[in-house]
Wavefront OBJ file of the C-alpha trace (Angstrom):
o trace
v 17.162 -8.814 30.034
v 13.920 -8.532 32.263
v 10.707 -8.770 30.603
v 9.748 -4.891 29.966
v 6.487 -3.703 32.258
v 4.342 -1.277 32.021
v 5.754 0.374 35.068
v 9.330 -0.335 33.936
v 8.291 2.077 30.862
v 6.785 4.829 33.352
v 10.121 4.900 35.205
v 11.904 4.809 32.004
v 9.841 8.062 31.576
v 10.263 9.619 35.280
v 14.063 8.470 34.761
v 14.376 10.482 30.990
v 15.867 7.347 30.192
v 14.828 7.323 26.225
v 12.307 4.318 25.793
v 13.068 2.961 22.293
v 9.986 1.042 19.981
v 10.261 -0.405 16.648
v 7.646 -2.488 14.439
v 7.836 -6.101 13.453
v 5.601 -8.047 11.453
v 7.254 -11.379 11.239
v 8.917 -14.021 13.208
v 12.295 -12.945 12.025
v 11.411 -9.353 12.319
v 10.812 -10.044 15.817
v 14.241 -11.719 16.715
v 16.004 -8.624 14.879
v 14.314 -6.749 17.459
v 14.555 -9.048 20.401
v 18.581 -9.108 19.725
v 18.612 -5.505 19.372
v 17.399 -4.919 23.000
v 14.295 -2.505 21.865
v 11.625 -1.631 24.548
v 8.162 -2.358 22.448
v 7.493 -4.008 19.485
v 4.748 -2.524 17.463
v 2.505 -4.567 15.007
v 1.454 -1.661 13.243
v -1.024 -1.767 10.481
v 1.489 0.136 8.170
v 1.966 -3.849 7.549
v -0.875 -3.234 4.862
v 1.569 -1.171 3.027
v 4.904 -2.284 3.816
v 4.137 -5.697 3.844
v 0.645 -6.178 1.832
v 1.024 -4.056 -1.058
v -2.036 -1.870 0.280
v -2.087 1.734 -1.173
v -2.947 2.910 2.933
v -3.510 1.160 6.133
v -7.208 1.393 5.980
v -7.837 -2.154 3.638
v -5.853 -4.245 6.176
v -8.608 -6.635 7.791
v -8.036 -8.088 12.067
v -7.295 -11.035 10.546
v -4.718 -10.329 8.709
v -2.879 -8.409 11.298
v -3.752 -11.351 13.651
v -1.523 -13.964 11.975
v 1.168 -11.013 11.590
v 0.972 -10.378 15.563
v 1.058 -14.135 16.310
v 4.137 -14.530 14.260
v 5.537 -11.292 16.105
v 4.587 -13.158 19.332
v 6.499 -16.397 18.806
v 9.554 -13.894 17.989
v 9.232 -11.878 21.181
v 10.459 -12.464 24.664
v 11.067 -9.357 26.875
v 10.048 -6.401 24.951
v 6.378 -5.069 25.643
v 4.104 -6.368 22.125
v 1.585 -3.280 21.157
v -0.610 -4.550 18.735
v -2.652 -1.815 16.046
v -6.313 -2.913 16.063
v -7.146 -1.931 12.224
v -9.789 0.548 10.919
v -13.353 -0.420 11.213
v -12.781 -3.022 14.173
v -13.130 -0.319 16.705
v -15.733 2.663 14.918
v -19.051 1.193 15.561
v -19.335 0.558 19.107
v -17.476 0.237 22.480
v -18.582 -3.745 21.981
v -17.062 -4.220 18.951
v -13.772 -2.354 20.333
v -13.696 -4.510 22.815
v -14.603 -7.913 21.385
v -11.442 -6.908 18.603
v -8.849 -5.723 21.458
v -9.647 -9.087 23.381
v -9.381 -11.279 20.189
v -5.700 -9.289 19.751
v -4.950 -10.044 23.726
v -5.899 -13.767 23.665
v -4.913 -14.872 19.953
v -1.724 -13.001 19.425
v -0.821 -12.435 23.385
v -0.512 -8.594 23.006
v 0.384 -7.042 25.832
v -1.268 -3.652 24.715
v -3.068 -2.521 21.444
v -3.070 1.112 20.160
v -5.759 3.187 18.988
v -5.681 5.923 16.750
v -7.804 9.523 17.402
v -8.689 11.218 20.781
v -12.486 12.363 19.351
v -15.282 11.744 21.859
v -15.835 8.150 20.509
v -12.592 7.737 20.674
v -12.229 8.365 24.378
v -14.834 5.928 24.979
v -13.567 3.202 23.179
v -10.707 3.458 25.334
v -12.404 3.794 28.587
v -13.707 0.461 27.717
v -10.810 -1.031 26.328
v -9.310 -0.708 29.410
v -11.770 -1.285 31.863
v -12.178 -4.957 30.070
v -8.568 -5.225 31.452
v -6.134 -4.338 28.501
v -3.896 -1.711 28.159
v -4.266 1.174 25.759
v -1.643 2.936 23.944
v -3.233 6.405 21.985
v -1.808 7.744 18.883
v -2.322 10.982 18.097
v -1.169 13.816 15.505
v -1.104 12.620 11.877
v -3.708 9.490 12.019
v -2.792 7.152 9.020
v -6.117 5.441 9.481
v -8.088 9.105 9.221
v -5.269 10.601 7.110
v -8.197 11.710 4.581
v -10.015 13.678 6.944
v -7.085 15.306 7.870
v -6.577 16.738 4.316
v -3.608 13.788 3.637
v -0.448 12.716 4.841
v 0.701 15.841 6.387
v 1.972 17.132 9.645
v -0.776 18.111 12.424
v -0.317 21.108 14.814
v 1.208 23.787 13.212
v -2.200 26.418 13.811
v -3.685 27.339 16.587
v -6.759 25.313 16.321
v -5.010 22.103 15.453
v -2.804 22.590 17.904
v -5.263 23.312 20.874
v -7.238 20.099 19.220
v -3.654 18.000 20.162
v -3.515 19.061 23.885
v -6.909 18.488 24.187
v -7.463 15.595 22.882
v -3.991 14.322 24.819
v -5.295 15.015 27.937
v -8.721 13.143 27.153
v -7.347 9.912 26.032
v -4.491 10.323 29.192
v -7.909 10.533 31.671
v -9.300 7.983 29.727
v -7.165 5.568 30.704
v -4.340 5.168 28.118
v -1.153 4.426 29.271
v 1.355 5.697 26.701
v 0.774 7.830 23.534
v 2.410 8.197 20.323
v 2.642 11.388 18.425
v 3.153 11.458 15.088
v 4.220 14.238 12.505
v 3.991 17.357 14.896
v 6.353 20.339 15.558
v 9.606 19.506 18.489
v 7.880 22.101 20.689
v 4.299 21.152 20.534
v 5.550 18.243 21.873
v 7.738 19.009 24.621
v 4.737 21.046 25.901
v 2.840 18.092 26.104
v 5.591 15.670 27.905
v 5.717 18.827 30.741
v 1.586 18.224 30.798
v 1.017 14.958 30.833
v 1.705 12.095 33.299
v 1.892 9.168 30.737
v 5.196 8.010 28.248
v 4.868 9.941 25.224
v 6.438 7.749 21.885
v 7.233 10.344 19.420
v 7.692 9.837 15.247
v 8.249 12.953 13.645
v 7.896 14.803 16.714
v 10.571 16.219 17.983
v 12.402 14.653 21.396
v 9.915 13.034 23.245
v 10.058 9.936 25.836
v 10.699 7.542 23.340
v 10.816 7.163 19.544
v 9.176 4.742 17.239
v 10.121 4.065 13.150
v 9.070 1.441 10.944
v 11.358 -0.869 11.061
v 11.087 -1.304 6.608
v 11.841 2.638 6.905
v 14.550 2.460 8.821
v 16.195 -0.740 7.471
v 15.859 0.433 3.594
v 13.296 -1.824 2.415
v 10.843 0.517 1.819
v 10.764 1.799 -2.063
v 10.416 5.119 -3.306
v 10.320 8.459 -1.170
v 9.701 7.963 2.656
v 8.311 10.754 5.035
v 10.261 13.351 6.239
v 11.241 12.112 9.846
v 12.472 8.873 8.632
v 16.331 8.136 8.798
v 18.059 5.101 7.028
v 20.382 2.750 8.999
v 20.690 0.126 5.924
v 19.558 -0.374 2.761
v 18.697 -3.807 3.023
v 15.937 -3.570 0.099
v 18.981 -2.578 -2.602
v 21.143 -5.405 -1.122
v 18.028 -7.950 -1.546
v 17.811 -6.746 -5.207
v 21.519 -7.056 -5.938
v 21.583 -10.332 -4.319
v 18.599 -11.805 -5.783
v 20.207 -10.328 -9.391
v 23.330 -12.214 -8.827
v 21.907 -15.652 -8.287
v 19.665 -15.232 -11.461
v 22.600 -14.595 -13.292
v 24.667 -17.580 -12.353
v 21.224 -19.853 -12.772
v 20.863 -18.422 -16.305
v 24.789 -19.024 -17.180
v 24.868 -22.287 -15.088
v 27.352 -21.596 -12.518
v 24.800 -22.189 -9.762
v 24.351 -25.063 -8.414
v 28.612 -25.843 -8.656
v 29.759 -29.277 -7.552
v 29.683 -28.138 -3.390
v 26.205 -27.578 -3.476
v 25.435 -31.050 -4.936
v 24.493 -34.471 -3.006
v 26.660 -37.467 -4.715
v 24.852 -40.909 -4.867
v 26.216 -43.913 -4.071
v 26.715 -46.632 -6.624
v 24.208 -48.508 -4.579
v 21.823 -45.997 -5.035
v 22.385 -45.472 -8.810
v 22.342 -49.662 -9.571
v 18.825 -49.337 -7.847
v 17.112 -46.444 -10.059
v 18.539 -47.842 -13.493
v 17.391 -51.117 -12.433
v 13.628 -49.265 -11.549
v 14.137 -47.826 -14.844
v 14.734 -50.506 -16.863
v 11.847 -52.952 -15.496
v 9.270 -50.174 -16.368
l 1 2 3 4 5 6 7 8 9 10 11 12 13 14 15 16 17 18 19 20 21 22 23 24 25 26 27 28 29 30 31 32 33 34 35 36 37 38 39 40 41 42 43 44 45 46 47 48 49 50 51 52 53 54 55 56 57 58 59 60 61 62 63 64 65 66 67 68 69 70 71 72 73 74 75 76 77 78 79 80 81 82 83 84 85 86 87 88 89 90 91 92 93 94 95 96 97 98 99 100 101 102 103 104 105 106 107 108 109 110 111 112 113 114 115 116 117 118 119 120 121 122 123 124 125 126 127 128 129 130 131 132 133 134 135 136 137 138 139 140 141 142 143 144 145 146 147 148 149 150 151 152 153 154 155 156 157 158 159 160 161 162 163 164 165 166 167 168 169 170 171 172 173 174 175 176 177 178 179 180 181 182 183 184 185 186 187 188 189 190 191 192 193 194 195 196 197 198 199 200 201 202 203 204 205 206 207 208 209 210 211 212 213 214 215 216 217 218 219 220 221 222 223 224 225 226 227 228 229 230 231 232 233 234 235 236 237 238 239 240 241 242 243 244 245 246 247 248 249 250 251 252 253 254 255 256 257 258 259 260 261 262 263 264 265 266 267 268 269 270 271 272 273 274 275 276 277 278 279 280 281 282
C-alpha cells in the first residue's frame, strides 16, 4: 500500500471515496491500524483520558503526548500520522504554536498536527503553523479542549447562531490554510452543507456522512468503561475480554494450576550438581 499524501486524501475527497481515520496511542495500537489499511492515524489527546486516567483532555502535557506519538510513529508506515498539539501549547502566541507543532514534526515525525477552534486566534495560529511548513488539520464543532466554554460535552450547531458560528469559522480556518477539518458532534445536514462549501476533506465524528470518519479507537474496540457518547459504535469488546482473561489466570495462580509442567524449564543434572554444590560450600 502507497504511503497516503496529502493530495492522495484530496482526491479521495474529489473521488467520494470515504477517507477512513482512527487514533492510536501505542506501538501496537499503531500496527492494529497499519494492518487494518486506515487512511490517518490520529494521536489524539483523548489519550489523557483513555489512556492517562485524566478526568478531560485539558491536563495532558506535549510531553506526554510526545512519547505517545513517537511510539505511534515507530508503528506507522503508510497511513498519514496527525498529531493533537495539547491545550496551552498553542493559546499564548503564534511562537509558542509554532515552536510546539515543530517539536511534534521533528520528535515524533508527524506528518500533520490538529488544532482545535476557528476563533480569530485561532486562525492565526494556523496561518503560522503552516507557513513554518507543516500541515494543519482544524477541528471544529464540539471542542473537547474548550468543552467548558461551550456549556459541556454537548453537540454544537443545532441554533441559528451556533450554527452560522460553524460555517464561519469553517471557512476561516479553510482560508487559513488548513488542509482537512474534523467536525465533531453536529447535526448530518449542517454538515453536508459544509462539504458542498468547502474545498478541503472534511473528517466527521458525530456528524453525519461526511468525507471521512474518525472514532477512538478505545471507543470503538470496547475498552472504554462506562457510557460512551452518542455517535460511538462498538466493533469488540476487548476491555470485557481483558477482564475475563486477566480473572482466569488469577484464578489458576491462586489454585496452582498455573504454571503446569509445559510452561516449566527442566534443569539438567549438571546444572542441579552445580547449585547444591554452591549451596553447600556457603
Amino acid at each position: 500500500m502507497p504511503q497516503v499524501t496529502i493530495p492522495a486524501l484530496e482526491q479521495k475527497r474529489e473521488r467520494r471515496e470515504p477517507i477512513v481515520m482512527v487514533t492510536a496511542y501505542d506501538y501496537p495500537g499503531a500496527r492494529a491500524a497499519e494492518r487494518a489499511g486506515v487512511d490517518m492515524v490520529l494521536v489524539g489527546d483523548s489519550a489523557a483520558q483513555v489512556v492517562l486516567g485524566y478526568g478531560s483532555t485539558v491536563p495532558v502535557t506535549t510531553d506526554e503526548m510526545l512519547v505517545l506519538a513517537r511510539a505511534v510513529r515507530r508503528g506507522t508506515e503508510t497511513a498519514f500520522l496527525v498529531c493533537d498539539v495539547p491545550f496551552g501549547s498553542t493559546e499564548v502566541s503564534d511562537a509558542q504554536a509554532v515552536e510546539t507543532s515543530v517539536r511534534f514534526a521533528k520528535e515524533a515525525g508527524a506528518d500533520a498536527v490538529k488544532l482545535e477552534g476557528g476563533s480569530a486566534p485561532r486562525l492565526s495560529r494556523i496561518r503560522a503553523i503552516v507557513a513554518a511548513g507543516i500541515p494543519v488539520v482544524a477541528h471544529l464543532g464540539l471542542t473537547p479542549q474548550t468543552a467548558t466554554a461551550l456549556g459541556g460535552l454537548r453537540a454544537q450547531g443545532r441554533t441559528g447562531t451556533t450554527a452560522a458560528r460553524l460555517v464561519r469559522e469553517a471557512r476561516g480556518v479553510q482560508e487559513a490554510g488548513a488542509f482537512c477539518l474534523v467536525v465533531e458532534a453536529v447535526p448530518a445536514e449542517l454538515t453536508a452543507l459544509l462539504r458542498e462549501e468547502l474545498r478541503i476533506p472534511i473528517i466527521g465524528i458525530g456528524a453525519g456522512e461526511a468525507d471521512g470518519q474518525v472514532l477512538v479507537a478505545h471507543d470503538l474496540l470496547g475498552i472504554t468503561e462506562g457510557r460512551t457518547a452518542k455517535f460511538v459504535k462498538r466493533y469488540a469488546s476487548i476491555g470485557d475480554d481483558a477482564a475475563a482473561a486477566i480473572a482466569a489466570y488469577a484464578d489458576e495462580v491462586r489454585s496452582g494450576a498455573f504454571p503446569a509442567p509445559e510452561h516449566r524449564y527442566a534443569a539438567t543434572p549438571e546444572a542441579l550438581e552445580a547449585a547444591r554444590a554452591e549451596l553447600a560450600s556457603s
